[in-house]
DOLOKE-546007 format. One record per residue (C-alpha): residue in one letter; x, y, z; residue number from 1. Coordinates in nm, 2 decimals. Layout:
<atoms>
   code        u        v        w   pos
      A        X        Y        Z   NUM
...
</atoms>
This chain:
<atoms>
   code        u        v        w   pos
      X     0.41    -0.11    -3.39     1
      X     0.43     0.20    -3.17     2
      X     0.22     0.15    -2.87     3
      X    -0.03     0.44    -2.74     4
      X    -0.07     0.51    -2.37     5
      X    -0.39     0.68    -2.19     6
      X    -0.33     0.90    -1.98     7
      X    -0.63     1.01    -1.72     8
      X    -0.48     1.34    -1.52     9
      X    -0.66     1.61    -1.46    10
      X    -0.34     1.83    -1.32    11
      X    -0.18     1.95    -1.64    12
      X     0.19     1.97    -1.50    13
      X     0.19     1.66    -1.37    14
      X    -0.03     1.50    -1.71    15
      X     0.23     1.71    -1.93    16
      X     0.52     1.52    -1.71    17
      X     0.36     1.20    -1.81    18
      X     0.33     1.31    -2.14    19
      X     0.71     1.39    -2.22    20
      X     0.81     1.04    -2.07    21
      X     0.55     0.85    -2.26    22
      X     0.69     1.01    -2.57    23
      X     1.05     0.96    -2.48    24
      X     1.04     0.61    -2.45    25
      X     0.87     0.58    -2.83    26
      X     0.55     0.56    -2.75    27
      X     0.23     0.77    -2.86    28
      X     0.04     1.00    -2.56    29
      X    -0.29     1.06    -2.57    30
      X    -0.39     1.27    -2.25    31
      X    -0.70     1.32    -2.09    32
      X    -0.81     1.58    -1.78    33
      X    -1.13     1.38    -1.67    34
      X    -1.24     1.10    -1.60    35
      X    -1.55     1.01    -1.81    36
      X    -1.33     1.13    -2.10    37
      X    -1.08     0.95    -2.06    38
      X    -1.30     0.60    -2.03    39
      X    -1.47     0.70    -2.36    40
      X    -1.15     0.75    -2.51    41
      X    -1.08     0.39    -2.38    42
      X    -1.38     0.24    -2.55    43
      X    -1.25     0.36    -2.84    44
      X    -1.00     0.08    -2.87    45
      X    -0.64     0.10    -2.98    46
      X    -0.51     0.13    -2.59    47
      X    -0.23    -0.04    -2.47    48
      X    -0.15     0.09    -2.12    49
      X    -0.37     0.31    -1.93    50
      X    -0.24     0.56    -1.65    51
      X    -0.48     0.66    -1.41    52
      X    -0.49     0.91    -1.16    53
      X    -0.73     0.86    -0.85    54
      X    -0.88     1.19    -0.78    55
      X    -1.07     1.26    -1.12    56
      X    -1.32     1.52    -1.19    57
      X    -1.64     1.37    -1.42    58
      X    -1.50     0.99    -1.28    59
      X    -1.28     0.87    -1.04    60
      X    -1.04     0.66    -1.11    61
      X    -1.15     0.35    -0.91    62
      X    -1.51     0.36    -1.15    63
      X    -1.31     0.43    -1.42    64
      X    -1.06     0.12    -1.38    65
      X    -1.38    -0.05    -1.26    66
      X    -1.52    -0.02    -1.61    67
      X    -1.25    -0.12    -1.76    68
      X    -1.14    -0.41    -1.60    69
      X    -1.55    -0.51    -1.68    70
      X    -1.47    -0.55    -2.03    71
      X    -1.31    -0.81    -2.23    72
      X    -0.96    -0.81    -2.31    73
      X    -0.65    -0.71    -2.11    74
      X    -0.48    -0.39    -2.07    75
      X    -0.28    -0.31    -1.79    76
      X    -0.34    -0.02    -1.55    77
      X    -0.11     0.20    -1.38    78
      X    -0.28     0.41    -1.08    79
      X    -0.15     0.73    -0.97    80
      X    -0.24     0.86    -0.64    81
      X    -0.16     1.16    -0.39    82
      X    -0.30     0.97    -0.11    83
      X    -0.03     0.77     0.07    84
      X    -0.23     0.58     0.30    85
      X    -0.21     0.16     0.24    86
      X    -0.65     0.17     0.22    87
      X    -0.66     0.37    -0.10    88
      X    -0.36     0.17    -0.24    89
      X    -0.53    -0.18    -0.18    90
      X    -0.84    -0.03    -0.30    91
      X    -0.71     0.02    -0.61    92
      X    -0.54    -0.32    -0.69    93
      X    -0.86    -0.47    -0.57    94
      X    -1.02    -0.26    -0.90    95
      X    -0.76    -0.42    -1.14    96
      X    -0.51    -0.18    -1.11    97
      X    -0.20    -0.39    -1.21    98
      X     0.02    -0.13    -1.03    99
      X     0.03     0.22    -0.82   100
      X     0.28     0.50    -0.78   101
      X     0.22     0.79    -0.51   102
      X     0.26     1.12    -0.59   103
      X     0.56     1.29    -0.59   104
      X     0.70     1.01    -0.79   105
      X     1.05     1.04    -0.98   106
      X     1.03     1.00    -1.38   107
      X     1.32     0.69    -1.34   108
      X     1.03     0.53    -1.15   109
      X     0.78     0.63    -1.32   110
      X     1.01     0.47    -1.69   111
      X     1.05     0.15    -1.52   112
      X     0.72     0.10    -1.43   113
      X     0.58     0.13    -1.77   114
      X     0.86    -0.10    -1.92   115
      X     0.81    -0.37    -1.66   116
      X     0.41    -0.36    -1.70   117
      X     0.49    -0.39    -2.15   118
      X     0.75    -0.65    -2.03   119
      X     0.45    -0.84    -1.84   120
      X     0.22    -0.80    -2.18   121
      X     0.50    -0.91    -2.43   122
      X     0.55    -1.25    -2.20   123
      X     0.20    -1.31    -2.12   124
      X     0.16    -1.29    -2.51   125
      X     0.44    -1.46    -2.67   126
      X     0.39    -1.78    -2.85   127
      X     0.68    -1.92    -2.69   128
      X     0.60    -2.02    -2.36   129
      X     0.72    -2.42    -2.26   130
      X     0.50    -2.62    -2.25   131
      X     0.51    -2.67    -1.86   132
      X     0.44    -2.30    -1.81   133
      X     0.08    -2.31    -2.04   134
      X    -0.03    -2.68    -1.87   135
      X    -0.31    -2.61    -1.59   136
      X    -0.21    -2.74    -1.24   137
      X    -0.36    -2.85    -0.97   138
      X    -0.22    -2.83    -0.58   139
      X    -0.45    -3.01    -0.35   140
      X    -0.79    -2.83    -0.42   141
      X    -0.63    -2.59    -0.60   142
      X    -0.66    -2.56    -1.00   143
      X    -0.44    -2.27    -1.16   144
      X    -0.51    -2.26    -1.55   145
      X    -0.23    -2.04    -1.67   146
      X    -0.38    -2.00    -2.00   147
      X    -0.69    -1.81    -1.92   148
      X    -0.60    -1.67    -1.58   149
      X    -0.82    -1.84    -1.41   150
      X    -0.79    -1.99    -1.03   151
      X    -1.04    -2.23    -0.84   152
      X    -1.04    -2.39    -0.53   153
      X    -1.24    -2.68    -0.44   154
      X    -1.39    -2.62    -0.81   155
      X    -1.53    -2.29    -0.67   156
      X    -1.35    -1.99    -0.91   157
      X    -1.11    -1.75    -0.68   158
      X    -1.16    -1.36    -0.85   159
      X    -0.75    -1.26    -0.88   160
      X    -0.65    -0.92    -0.98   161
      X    -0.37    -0.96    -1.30   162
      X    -0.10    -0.92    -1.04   163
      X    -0.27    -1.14    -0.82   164
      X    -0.26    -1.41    -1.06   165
      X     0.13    -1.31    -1.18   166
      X     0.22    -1.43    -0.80   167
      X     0.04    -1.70    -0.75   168
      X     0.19    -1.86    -1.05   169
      X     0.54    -1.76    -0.99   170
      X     0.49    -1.95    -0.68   171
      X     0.34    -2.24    -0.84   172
      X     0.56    -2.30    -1.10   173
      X     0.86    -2.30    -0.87   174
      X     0.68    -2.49    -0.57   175
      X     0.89    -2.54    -0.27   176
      X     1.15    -2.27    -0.35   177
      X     1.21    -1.97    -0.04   178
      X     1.17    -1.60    -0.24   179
      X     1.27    -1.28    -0.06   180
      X     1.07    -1.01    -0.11   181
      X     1.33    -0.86    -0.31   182
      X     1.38    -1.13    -0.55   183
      X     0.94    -1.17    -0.61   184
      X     0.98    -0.77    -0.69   185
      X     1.18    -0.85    -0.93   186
      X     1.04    -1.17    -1.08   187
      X     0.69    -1.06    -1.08   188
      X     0.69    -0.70    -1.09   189
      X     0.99    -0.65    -1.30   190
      X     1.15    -0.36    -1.04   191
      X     1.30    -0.39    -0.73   192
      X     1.29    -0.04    -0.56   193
      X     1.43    -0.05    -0.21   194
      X     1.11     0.04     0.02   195
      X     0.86    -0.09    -0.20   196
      X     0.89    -0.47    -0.04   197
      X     0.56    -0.42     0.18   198
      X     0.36    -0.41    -0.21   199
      X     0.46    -0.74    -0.22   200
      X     0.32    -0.83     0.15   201
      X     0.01    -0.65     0.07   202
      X    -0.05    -0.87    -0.24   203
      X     0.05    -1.22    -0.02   204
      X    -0.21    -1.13     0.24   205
      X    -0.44    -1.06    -0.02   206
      X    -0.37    -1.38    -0.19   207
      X    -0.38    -1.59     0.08   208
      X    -0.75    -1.40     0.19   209
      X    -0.89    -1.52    -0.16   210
      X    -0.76    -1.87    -0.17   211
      X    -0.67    -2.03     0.16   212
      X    -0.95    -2.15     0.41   213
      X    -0.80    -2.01     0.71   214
      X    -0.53    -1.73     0.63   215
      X    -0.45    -1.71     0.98   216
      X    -0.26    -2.05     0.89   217
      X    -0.20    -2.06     0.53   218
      X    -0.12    -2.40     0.36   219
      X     0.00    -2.30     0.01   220
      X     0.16    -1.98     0.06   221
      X     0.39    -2.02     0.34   222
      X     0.60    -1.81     0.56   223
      X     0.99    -1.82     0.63   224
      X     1.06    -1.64     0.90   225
      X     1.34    -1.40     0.85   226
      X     1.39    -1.50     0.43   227
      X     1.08    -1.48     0.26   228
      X     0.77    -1.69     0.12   229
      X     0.71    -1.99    -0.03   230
      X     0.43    -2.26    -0.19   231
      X     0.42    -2.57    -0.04   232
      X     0.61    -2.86    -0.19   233
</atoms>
């Protein structure tokens, strides 16, 4: 079944650019310039990957990702945004964008995004998980239920963005085990861009702010100086 992208642009170059590379990797376009369009288009179901640009006119694109993260069911986000700076990237994964690119962005980058996100849908989908990677665990206060994404600690439920959650299990299911940034990039995002490793120390420190009782001196997700992170064993 072909899958159809949203795309929510309001510069047409840049939403045509989208466009032609949404279509060249199979997949149906449907393009809109603002932002309250492009949410009603939304609610009209049959969306399988949204790309969202920040600045909207109408609706920006933190309401709009807002709104749809507030409904039931799951379908990934992309966020575009001109602004560089680390606050309006954070800002935007704490919406339930499941992943950002800043503008200029090269169309290589912009192909293996969308293939790693579909790549994330297909597994979190498939019927063919083992049966250790569906079985909720529990870490010392800490309750993971892989099935329906869903975190608690000390029986109190932790809100994780998708990504959030993506981590935190990688880490889980291979407790004790030292990941570079590099190599979580590549396990959990599905890339592994060179420059792009402080995403994935933005995401730990947000992690470890949701779920740890002092983050200054974190107990599950630990630090190795000069390798990497890991969970405790």
């Amino acid at each position: 079944m072909t899958r159809t992208v949203l795309i929510i642009e309001d510069n047409p170059g840049i939403g045509e650019l989208v466009r032609m590379q949404v279509t060249d990797l199979g997949m149906r376009a449907i393009l809109a310039g603002r932002g309250d369009e492009g949410l009603e288009r939304f609610h009209q179901g049959g969306i399988d990957l949204v790309i969202l640009d920040l600045m909207l006119p109408g609706m920006d694109g933190l309401a709009v990702c807002r709104e749809i993260r507030s409904g039931t069911g799951y379908v990934p986000v992309l966020m575009l945004t001109a602004k560089s700076s680390e606050l309006d990237r954070v800002l935007g994964l704490e919406m339930g964008a499941d992943d950002y690119l800043t503008k200029p962005f090269s169309v290589a980058e912009l192909a293996a995004r969308i293939k790693a996100l579909f790549r994330r849908v297909d597994a979190l989908s498939s019927g063919n998980a083992h049966e250790s990677e569906t079985e909720e665990v529990v870490v010392e206060g800490l309750r993971i239920d892989p099935v329906r994404h869903r975190v608690f600690r000390n029986d109190r439920e932790v809100e994780l963005t998708a990504r959030e959650f993506d981590l935190l299990w990688h880490f889980v299911r291979h407790r004790g085990r030292v990941f570079s940034r590099a190599q979580l990039l590549d396990a959990v995002w599905g890339y592994n861009h060179e420059g792009y490793e402080h995403t994935v120390n933005t995401h730990i420190n947000r992690l470890r702010n949701k779920i740890e009782a002092d983050p200054a001196q974190p107990r599950y997700i630990q630090t190795v100086w000069g390798v990497g992170y890991r969970f405790m064993d």
